[in-house]
C-alpha positions, 0 to 999 in steps of 0.5 A, spaced: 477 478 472 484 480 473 489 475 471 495 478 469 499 484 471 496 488 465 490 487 467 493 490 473 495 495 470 490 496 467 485 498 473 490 504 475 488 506 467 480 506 468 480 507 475 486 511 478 485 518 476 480 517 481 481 522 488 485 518 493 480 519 499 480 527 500 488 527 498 490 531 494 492 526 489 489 521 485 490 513 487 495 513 480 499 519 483 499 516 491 502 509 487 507 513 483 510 517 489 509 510 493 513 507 488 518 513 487 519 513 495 521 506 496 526 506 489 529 511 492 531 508 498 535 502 493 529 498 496 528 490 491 523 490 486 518 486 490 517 492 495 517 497 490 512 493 487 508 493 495 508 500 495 506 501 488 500 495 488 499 497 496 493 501 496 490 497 490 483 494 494 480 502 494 480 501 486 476 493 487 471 494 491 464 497 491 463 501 497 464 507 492 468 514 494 469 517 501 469 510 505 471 514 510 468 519 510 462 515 510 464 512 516 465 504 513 472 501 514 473 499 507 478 493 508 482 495 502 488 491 504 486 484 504 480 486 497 486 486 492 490 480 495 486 474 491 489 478 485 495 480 488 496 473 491 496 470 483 501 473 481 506 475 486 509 472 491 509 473 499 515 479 499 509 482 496 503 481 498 506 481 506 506 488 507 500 491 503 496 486 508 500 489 514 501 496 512 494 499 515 496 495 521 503 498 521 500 505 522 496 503 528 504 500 529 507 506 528 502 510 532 504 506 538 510 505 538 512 512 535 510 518 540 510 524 534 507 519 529 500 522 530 501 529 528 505 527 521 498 523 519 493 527 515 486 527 517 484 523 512 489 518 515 487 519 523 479 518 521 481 511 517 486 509 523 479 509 528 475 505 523 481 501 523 481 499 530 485 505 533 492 505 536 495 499 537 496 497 545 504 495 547 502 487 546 499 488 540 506 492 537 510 487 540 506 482 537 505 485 530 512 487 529 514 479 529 510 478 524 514 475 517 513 482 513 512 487 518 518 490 518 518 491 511 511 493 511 513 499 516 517 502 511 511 501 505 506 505 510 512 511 512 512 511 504 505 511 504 504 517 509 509 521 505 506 520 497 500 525 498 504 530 494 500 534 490 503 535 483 509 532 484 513 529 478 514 522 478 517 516 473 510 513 469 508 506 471 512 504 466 517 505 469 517 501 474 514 496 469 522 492 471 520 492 477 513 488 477 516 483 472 521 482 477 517 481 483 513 477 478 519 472 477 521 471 483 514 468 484 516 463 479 522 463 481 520 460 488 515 455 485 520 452 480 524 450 487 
């Protein structure tokens, strides 16, 4: 059972060589360009930790490769949240949650959104449930992590370069740790 950061981390060392979905990249270099994308952007450690752990429930679950491809939604963003959840506080867990809903967001609300996704993203979005209605946007971007969860899902469509050079995960190992002690921050109050 996953109860440390290192144990985290340790599932993107056994399991994140695997293909992201019929990407170009693997689930590790999604998270390190995720990651990279939003360092970049001067973001605070707990988005950054968001965009690298956002894709995590693909590495946890048993449903296998090519989910999508087998038409099965595999749910992704909520199966590492009870290990997120533990050591991580809502700055984090927030936007990995809504970032698959932030796609449908974006495609509702943004006119050229669509043609930007890859094909493995526009078959995932049907599995999804489609493109927002104008209520649903409206009611999705209220939501408490939303806005920062649009950012993480524009990262997340941007980190599908192939052979793209990156810091490594211990790079961003300040960042975790910093996101983690804001948890404990908050919890001490």
């Amino acid at each position: 059972m996953v109860t440390s950061l290192q144990s985290i981390l340790d599932l993107y060392g056994d399991r994140g060589q695997a293909q992201y979905g019929g990407e170009a990249v693997s689930q590790l270099e999604h998270a390190l360009q995720s990651a990279h994308l939003a360092e970049l952007a001067d973001q605070p450690p707990e988005l950054v930790a968001a965009c690298f752990f956002h894709d995590l429930g693909h590495l946890v679950h048993p449903l296998g490769e090519d989910v999508a491809v087998r038409g099965i939604d595999d749910r992704h963003e909520w199966r590492a949240m009870p290990l997120l959840k533990q050591l991580f506080p809502t700055a984090v867990t927030a936007p990995i949650q809504l970032h698959v809903d932030a796609k449908r967001y974006l495609c509702a609300v943004d006119r050229d959104y669509w043609a930007q996704l890859s094909p493995v993203s526009k078959r995932s979005l049907e599995l999804q449930g489609g493109v927002f209605s104008e209520a649903e946007a409206e009611a999705f971007i209220k939501q408490p992590g939303a806005e920062a969860a649009v950012r993480l899902r524009r990262w997340d469509d941007q980190a599908k370069v192939a052979q793209l050079q990156t810091p490594d995960v211990d790079h961003f190992r300040p960042a975790f740790e910093a996101a983690l002690k804001g948890r404990a921050a908050v919890r001490s109050y």
